[in-house]
C-alpha positions in Angstrom: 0.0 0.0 0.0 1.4 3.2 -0.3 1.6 5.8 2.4 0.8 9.5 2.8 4.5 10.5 2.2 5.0 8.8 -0.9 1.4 10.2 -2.4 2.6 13.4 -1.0 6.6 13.4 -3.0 4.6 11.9 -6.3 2.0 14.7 -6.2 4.9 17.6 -5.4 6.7 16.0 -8.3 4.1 16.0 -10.5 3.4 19.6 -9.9 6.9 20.4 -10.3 7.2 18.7 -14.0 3.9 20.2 -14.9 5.4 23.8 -14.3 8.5 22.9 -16.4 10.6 23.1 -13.4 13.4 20.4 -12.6 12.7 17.8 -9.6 14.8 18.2 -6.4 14.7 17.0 -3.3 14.7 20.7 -1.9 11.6 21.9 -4.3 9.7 18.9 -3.5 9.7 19.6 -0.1 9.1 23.6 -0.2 5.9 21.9 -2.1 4.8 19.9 0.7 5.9 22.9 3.4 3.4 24.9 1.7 0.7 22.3 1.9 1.4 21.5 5.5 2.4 18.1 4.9 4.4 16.6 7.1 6.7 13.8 5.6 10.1 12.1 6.7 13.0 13.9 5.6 14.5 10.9 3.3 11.5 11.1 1.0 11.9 14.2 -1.3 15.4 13.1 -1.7 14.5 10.1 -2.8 11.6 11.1 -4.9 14.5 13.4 -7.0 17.0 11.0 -6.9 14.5 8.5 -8.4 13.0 10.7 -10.9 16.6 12.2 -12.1 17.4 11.9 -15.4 14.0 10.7 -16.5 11.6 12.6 -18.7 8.4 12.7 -16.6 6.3 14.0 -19.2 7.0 11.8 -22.0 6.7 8.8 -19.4 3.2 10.2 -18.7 2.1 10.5 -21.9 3.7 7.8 -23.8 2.5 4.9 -21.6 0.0 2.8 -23.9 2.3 3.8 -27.1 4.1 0.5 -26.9 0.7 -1.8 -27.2 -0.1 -0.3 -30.6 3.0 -0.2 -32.4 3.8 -4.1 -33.1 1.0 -4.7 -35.5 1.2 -2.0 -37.4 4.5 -1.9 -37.8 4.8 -5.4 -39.2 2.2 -5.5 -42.5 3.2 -8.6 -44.0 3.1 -10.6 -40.7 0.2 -9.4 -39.7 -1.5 -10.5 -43.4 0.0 -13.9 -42.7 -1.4 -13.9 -39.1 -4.8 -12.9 -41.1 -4.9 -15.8 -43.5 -4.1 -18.6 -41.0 -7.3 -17.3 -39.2 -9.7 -19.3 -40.8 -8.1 -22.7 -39.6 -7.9 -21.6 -36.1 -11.5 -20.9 -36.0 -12.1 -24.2 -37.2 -10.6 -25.5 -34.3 -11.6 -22.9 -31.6 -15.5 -24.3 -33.0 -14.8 -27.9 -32.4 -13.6 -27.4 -28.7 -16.9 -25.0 -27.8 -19.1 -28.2 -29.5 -17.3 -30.6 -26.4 -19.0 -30.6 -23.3 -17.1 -28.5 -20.2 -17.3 -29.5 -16.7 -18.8 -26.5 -14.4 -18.8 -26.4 -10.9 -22.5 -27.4 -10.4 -21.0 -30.8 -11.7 -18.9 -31.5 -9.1 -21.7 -30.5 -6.1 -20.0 -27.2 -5.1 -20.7 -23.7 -6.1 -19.0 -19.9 -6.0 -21.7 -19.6 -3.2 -22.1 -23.0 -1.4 
């Protein structure tokens, strides 16, 4: 779970990347000195030291890039993917037609 501190640091650094200003232990806890949150004195300093040398904003905004980009980046794999669909259908069909065991089978329930 995380604590109050570490909300508090993550918050003060967000603020401080949003206002184009660079992340430091000693900003990050003027931030939280002006909110009247009261934190251990390791955590701004480790917030900055984490967060140096990392570009917050393009972490932030480039976080479901990655998913995307393999299929359309490959076209002829994907048209090869494409045409073997038909023939795993096939087989995907057969297994729904076989009959599947449920819990009411076996004389217990989610609920029992």
């Amino acid at each position: 779970m995380v604590s109050k501190a570490e909300l508090a640091c993550v918050y003060s650094a967000l603020i401080l990347v949003d206002d184009d200003v660079a992340v430091t232990g000693e900003k990050i806890s003027t931030i939280l000195k002006a909110a009247a949150v009261d934190v251990e004195p390791y955590w701004p300093g480790l917030f900055a030291k984490a967060l140096e040398g990392i570009n917050v904003r393009d972490l932030i905004t480039n976080i479901g890039s990655g998913v995307g980009a393999a299929p359309a980046a490959g076209g002829a794999p994907a048209a090869a993917a494409a045409a073997g669909a038909p023939a795993e259908e096939k087989k995907e069909e057969k297994k729904e037609e076989e009959p599947e065991e449920s819990d009411d089978d076996m004389g217990f329930g989610l609920f029992d």
